[in-house]
C-alpha positions in Angstrom: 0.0 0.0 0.0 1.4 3.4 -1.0 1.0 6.3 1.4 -1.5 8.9 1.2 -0.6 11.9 -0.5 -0.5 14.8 1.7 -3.1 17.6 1.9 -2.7 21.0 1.6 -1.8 22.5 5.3 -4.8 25.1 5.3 -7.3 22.6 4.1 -5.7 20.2 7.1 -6.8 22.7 9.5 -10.0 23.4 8.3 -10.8 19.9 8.1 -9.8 19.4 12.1 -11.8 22.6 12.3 -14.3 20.9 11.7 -13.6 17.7 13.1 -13.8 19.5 16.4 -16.7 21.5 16.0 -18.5 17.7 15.9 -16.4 16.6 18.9 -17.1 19.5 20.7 -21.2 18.5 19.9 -20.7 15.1 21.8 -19.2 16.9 25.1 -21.6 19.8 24.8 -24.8 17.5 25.3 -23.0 15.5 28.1 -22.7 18.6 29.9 -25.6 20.2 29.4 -27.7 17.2 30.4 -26.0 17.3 33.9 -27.2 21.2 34.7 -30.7 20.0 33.4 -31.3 16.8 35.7 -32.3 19.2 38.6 -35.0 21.1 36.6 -36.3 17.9 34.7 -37.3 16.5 38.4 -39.6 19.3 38.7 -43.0 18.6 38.1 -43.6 22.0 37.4 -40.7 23.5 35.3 -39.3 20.1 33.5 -41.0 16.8 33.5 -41.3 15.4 37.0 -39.0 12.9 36.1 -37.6 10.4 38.8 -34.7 9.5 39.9 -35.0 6.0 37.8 -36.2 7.8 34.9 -33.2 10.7 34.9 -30.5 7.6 34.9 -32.0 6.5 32.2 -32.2 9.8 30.1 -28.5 9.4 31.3 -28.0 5.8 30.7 -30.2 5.3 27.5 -28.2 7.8 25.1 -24.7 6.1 26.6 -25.9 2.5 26.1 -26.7 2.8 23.1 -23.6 4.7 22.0 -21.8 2.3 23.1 -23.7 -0.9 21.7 -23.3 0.7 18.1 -19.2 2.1 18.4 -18.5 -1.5 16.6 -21.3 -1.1 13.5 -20.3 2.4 13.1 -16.7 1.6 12.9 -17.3 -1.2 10.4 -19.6 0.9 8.0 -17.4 3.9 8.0 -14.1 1.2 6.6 -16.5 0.2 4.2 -18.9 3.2 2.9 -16.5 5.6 3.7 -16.2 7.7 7.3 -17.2 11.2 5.6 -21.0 9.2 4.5 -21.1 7.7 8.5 -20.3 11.1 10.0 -23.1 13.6 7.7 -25.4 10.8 8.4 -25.2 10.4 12.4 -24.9 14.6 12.4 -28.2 14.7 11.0 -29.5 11.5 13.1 -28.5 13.3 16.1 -30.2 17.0 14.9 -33.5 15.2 14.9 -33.2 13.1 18.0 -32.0 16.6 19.9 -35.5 18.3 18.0 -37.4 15.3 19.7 -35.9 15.4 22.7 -36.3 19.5 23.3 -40.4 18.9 22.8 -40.7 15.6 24.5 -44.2 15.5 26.9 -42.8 13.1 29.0 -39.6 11.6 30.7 -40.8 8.1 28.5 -40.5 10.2 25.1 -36.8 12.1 26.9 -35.2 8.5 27.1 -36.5 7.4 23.5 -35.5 10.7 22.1 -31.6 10.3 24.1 -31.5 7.0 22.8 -31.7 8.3 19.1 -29.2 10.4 20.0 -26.9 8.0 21.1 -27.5 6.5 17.6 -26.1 9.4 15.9 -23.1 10.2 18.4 -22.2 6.6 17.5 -21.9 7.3 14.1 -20.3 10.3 14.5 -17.3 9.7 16.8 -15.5 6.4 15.4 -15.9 8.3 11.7 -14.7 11.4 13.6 -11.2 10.1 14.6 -10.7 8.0 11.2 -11.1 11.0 9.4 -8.0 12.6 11.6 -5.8 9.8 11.1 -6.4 9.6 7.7 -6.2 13.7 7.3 -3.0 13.8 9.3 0.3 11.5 9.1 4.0 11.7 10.8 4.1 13.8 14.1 1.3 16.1 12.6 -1.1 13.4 13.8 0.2 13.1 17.4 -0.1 17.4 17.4 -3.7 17.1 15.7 -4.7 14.8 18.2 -3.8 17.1 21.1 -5.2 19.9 19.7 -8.5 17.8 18.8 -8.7 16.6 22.2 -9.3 20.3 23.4 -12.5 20.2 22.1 -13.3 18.2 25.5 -12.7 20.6 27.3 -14.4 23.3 25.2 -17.8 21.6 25.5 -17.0 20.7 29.2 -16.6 24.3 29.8 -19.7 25.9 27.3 -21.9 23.1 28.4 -22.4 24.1 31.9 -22.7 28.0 31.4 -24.8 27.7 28.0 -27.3 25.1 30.3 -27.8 27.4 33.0 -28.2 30.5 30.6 -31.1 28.9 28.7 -32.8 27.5 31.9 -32.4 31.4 33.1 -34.2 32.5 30.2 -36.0 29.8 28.4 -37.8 26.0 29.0 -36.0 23.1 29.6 -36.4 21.7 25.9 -33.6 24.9 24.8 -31.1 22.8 25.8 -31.3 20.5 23.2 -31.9 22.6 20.5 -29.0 24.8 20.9 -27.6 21.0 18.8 -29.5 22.0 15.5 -27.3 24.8 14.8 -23.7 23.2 15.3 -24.8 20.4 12.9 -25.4 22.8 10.3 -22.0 24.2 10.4 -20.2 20.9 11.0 -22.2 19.5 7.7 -21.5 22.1 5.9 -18.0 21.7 6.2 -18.3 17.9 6.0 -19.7 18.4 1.8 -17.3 21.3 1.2 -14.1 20.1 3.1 -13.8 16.2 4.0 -12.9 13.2 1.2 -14.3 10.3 1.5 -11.6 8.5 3.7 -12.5 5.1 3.9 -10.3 1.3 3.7 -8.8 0.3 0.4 -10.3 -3.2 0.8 -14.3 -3.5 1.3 -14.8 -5.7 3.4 -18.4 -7.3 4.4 -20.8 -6.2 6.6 -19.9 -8.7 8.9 -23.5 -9.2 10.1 -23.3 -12.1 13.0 -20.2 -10.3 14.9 -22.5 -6.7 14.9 -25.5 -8.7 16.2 -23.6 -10.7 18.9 -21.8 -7.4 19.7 -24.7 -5.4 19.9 -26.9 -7.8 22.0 -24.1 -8.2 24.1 -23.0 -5.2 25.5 -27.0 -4.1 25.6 -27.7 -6.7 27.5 -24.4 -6.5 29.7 -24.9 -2.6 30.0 -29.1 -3.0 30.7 -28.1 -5.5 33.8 -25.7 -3.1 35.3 -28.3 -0.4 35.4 -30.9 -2.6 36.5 -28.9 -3.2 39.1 -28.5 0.7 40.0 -32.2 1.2 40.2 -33.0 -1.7 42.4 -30.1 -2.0 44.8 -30.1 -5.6 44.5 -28.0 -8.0 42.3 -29.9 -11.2 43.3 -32.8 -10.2 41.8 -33.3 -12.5 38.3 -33.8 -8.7 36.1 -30.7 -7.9 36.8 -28.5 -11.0 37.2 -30.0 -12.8 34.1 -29.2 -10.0 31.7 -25.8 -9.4 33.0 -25.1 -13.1 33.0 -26.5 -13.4 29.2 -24.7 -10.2 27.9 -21.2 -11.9 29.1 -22.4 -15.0 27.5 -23.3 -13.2 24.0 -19.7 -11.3 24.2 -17.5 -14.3 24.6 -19.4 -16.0 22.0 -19.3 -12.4 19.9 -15.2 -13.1 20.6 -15.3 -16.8 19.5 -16.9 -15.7 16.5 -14.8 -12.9 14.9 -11.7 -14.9 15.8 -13.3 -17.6 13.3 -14.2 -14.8 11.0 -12.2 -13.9 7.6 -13.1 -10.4 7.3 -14.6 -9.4 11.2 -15.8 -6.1 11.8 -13.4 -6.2 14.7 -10.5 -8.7 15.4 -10.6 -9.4 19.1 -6.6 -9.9 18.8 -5.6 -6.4 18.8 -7.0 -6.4 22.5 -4.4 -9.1 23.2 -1.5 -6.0 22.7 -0.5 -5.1 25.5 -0.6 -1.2 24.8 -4.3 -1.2 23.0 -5.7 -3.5 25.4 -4.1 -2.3 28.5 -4.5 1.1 27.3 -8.2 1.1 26.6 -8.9 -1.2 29.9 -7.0 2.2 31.6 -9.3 4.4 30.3 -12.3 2.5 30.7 -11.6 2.9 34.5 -10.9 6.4 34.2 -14.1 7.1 32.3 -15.8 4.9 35.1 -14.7 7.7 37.7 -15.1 10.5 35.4 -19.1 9.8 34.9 -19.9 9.1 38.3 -17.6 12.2 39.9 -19.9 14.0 37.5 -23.2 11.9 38.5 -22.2 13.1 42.1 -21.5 16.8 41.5 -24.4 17.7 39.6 -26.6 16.8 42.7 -24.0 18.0 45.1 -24.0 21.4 43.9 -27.7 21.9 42.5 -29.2 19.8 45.4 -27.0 19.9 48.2 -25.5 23.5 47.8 -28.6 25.2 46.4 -26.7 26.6 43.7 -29.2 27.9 40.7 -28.2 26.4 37.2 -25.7 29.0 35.8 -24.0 29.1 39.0 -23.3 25.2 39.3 -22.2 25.7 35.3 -20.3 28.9 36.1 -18.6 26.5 38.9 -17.5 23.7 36.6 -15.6 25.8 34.4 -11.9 25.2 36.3 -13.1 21.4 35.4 -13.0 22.4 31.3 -10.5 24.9 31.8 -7.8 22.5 33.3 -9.2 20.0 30.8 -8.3 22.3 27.8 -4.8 23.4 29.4 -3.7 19.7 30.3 -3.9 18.1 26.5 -1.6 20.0 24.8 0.2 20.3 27.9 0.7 16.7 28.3 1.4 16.3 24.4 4.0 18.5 25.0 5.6 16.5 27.9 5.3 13.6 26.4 7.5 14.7 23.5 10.2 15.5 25.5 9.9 12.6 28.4 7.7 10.0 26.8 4.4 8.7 27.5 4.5 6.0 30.7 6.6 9.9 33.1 3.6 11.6 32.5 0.8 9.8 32.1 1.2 7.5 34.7 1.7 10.1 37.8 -1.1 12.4 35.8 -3.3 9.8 36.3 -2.4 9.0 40.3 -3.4 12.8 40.6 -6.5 12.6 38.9 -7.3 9.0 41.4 -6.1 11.6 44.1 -8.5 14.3 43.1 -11.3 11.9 42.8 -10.4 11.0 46.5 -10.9 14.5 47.9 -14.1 14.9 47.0 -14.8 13.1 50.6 -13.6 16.2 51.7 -16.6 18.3 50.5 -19.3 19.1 52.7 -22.1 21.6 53.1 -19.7 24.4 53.8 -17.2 24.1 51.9 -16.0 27.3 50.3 -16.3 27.7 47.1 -12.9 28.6 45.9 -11.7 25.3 47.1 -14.5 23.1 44.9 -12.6 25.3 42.0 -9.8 24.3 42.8 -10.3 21.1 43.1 -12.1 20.8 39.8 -9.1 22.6 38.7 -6.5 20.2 39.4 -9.0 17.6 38.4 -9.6 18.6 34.9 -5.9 19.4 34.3 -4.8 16.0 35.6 -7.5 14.1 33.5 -6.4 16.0 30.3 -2.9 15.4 30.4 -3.6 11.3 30.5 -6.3 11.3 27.8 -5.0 13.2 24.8 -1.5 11.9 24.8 -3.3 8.2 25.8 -5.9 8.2 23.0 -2.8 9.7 20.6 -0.8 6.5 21.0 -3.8 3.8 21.1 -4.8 5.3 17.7 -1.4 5.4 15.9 -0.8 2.2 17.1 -3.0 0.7 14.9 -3.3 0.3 10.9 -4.7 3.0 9.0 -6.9 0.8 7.2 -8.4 -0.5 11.0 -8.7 3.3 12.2 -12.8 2.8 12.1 -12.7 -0.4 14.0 -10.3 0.9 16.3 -11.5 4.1 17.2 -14.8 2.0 17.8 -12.9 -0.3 20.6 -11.4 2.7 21.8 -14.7 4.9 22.4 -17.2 1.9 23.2 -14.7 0.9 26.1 -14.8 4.5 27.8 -18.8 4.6 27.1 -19.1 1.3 28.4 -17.2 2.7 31.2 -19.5 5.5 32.1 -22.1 3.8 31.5 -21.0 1.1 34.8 -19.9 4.2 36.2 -22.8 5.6 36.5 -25.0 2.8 37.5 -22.1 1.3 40.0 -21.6 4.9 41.6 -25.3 5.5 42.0 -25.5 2.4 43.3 -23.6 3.4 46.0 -25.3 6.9 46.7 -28.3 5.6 47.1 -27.4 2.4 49.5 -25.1 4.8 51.4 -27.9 7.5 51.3 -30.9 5.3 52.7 -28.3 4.1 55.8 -27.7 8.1 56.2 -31.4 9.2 56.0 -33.2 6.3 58.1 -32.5 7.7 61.1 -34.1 10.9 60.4 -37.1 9.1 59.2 -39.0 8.4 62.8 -40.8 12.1 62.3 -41.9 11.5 58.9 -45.6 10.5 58.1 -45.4 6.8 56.8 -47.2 8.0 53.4 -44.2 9.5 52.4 -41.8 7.9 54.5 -40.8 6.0 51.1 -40.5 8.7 48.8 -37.5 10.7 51.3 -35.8 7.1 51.1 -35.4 7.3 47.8 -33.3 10.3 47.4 -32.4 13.5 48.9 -33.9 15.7 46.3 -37.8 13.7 47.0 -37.0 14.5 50.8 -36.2 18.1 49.9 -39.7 18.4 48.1 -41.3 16.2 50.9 -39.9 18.7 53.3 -41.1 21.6 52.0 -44.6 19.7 51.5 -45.4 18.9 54.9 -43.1 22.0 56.7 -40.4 19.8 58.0 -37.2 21.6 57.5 -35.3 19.5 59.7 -36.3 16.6 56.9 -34.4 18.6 54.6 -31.1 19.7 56.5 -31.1 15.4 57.2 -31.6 14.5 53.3 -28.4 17.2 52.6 -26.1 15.5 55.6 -27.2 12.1 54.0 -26.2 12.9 50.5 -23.1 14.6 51.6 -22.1 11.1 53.6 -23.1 9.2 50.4 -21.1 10.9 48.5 -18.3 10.5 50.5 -18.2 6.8 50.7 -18.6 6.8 46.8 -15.2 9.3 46.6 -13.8 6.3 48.4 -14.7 3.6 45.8 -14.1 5.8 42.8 -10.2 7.0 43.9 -9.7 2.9 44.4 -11.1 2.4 41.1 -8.8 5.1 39.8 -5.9 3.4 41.4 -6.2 0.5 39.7 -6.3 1.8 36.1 -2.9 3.3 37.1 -1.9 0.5 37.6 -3.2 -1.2 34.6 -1.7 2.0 33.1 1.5 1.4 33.9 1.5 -2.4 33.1 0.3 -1.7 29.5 2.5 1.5 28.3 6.1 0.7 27.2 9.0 2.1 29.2 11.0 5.6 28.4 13.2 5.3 25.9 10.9 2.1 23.7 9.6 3.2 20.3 6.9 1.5 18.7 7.6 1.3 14.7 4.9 3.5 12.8 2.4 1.4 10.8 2.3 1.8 7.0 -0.1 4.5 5.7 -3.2 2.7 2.9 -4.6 4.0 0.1 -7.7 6.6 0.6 -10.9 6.7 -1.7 -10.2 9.4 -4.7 -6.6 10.5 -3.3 -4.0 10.1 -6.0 -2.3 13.1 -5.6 -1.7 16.5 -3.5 -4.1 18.4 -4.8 -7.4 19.2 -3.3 -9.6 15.8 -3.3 -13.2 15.4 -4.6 -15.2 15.3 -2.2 -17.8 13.1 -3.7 
């Protein structure tokens, strides 16, 4: 295979232009959605939604993003990754459409789940377009300066969120989506060739079935098992059990398979599977740090929307300064110096969150967030950088898929593990308090501290309330604990996996692209 020729610089950098603009989409809604959970509880200004139904306008868009990462890898090698991305853009403008006028929380988690269709189009076809855009050490420097775009939509999401829910309804949110995904298609037609592998291969039908069945299932269990606080219970042990069942045989199969939509081998590497087992864990304690904090400060704190968004900003900020900042070490001191203690910080950060109570100044929570953010940024851009350009060009889509349905798979048992957790270590907290309360609702303040704020306030017991915050704050802390451990042990999965200072890994030979034949300016058709 011959290399790719190169593109001109400026059309480079408007093609990761807009490469980031649809990155920057995915984080934007992630965020966003965590200012919103407070107001879609209320019966009056959002939905009435409960605590079930909010994980699963949480859970719904992530499960399925992470059930289809393997299809939408597959079809972008073989239709080509531009087609895959216009297509999931424009999947994911009308689920966010839905989504801003659904009339219940039902229609919010049928409407996030659409959406998790077209983000998991969008983001394996995303980073196969950079590879393929970008070659030498220009990829490793687009990657870093891709990866910003996390912390761009980390830092707009909060502060747009809580300036539409000052000003508008709920539903704004997701609308705010429609415009974005006319600029990024715009400069999808106009900009992007049709990257896609030299050698079609089939669709590989029984490997996307098994795959998809199995992490649904897998992913469905662990949820279940969020909601109901027990894993005896035959709704959630019997999917989990058949998810693990469908994925071995999903492995079995593709090892058998000529031409498999994913080869199960390149997990046996020790950097790509190590690697992407690392940040699976971090991603873990990423989503449920951020499960916690949006309750902490909205619920706990009382803060009003735009000032729990205006609060989260050191998170972004220190998300946007640590990627280039850790590209940059790492050219100088290689990856396993400074990824590796980055990553102890960010276990460390995680950690202090059982520090937080209900007086803690403000100013420290920022700085916290602060060194947070920053630690979390230096491991994942130079990380991602390296578990990418490890593998074939003409594997980029299948690769990128592995790589992002491991972290979504990730937050996904964050999420349902750490609220897990909250609520076991919340119900211990809040029985005590519970002797005053009229047996009618007794249930309801069990369930979380934001019903036994509203059941406070409904039958004038403010003492129910001060008890529901001094419950969550406790719950909270005994999750820190869990997450930092967590965090601990992808460093040191981290560390296994990454090669020492000094080993390089040779560069893997750059394939043939659709219509590119020369350094001119491709067609775009």
């Amino acid at each position: 295979m011959t290399a790719p020729p190169t593109l001109p610089k400026s059309r480079q950098r408007l093609i990761l232009a807009v490469l980031m603009v649809c990155s920057l989409l995915i984080w934007l809604d992630n965020t966003v959605l965590s200012i919103t959970l407070e107001t879609l509880a209320d019966p009056v200004q959002g939905l009435g939604a409960s605590p079930a139904e909010l994980q699963w306008a949480t859970g719904a868009y992530t499960l399925v993003f992470a059930t289809l990462m393997f299809t939408a890898g597959a079809m972008g090698d073989s239709f080509g990754h531009r087609n895959v991305l216009a297509v999931g853009l424009v999947i994911f403008a009308g689920a966010s459409i839905w989504a801003a006028y659904a009339g219940d929380a039902g229609q919010l988690i049928a409407a996030r789940a659409a959406m998790g269709v077209g983000a998991a189009l969008i983001m394996p076809a995303n980073f196969a377009i950079l590879l393929w855009t970008f070659t030498g050490a220009g990829r490793a420097t687009a990657i870093a300066i891709s990866s910003t775009s996390t912390g761009v939509g980390m830092a707009a999401g909060p502060v747009l969120a809580g300036l539409l829910l000052g000003h508008f309804w709920w539903g704004s949110v997701f609308l705010v989506n429609v415009p974005i995904i006319v600029v990024a298609l715009t400069g999808i037609v106009f900009l992007v060739p049709n990257f896609r592998s030299p050698s079609v291969r089939p669709m590989d039908p029984a490997g996307i079935l098994l795959s998809i069945t199995g992490l649904a299932a897998l992913t469905y269990g662990v949820i279940r098992a969020g909601q109901v606080d027990d894993w005896t219970r035959w709704d959630v042990w019997a999917p989990t059990a058949a998810g693990i069942v469908l994925l071995v045989v999903f492995v079995l199969v593709e090892l058998r398979t000529e031409a498999p939509s994913f080869d199960p081998r390149l997990l046996a590497q020790r950097m790509f599977g190590g690697g992407n087992a690392s940040m699976a864990l971090l991603f873990f304690s990423v989503a449920a740090i951020t499960f916690y904090n949006a309750f902490y400060m909205q619920g706990a704190l009382g803060y009003s929307p735009m000032k729990a968004g205006l609060a989260n900003v050191p998170t972004a900020v220190g998300a946007v300064v640590g990627a280039p900042l850790g590209a940059r070490l790492v050219s100088r001191l290689s990856l396993r110096p400074v990824a590796v203690p980055a990553l102890t910080v960010a276990a460390l950060t995680m950690g202090a969150v059982g520090f937080l109570d209900l007086h803690t100044p403000l100013v420290w929570i920022a700085l916290l967030l602060l060194a947070q953010g920053l630690s979390v940024g230096m491991v994942m851009a130079p990380v991602t950088g390296a578990l990418l350009s490890s593998l074939p060009l003409e594997r980029s889509g299948a690769g990128s898929a592995v790589t992002n349905t491991a972290r979504q798979v990730g937050s996904v048992i964050g999420i349902a593990v750490g609220g897990t957790i909250m609520s076991i270590a919340y119900r211990d907290a809040i029985e005590p308090s519970l002797g005053a309360v009229p047996e009618a609702v007794r249930d309801n303040s069990r369930v979380s501290a934001e019903q036994a704020r509203h059941v406070a306030a409904t039958i004038d017991q403010p003492a129910l309330a001060r008890a529901a915050d001094r419950a969550f704050i406790h719950a909270m802390h005994v999750g820190a604990v869990w997450i930092m451990l967590i965090t601990l042990v992808a460093v040191v999965v981290l560390m296994i996996a990454l090669p020492a200072a000094g080993k390089k890994r040779n560069p893997a030979p750059e394939p043939e692209y659709e219509g590119a034949r020369s350094a001119e300016p491709l067609s775009t058709a």
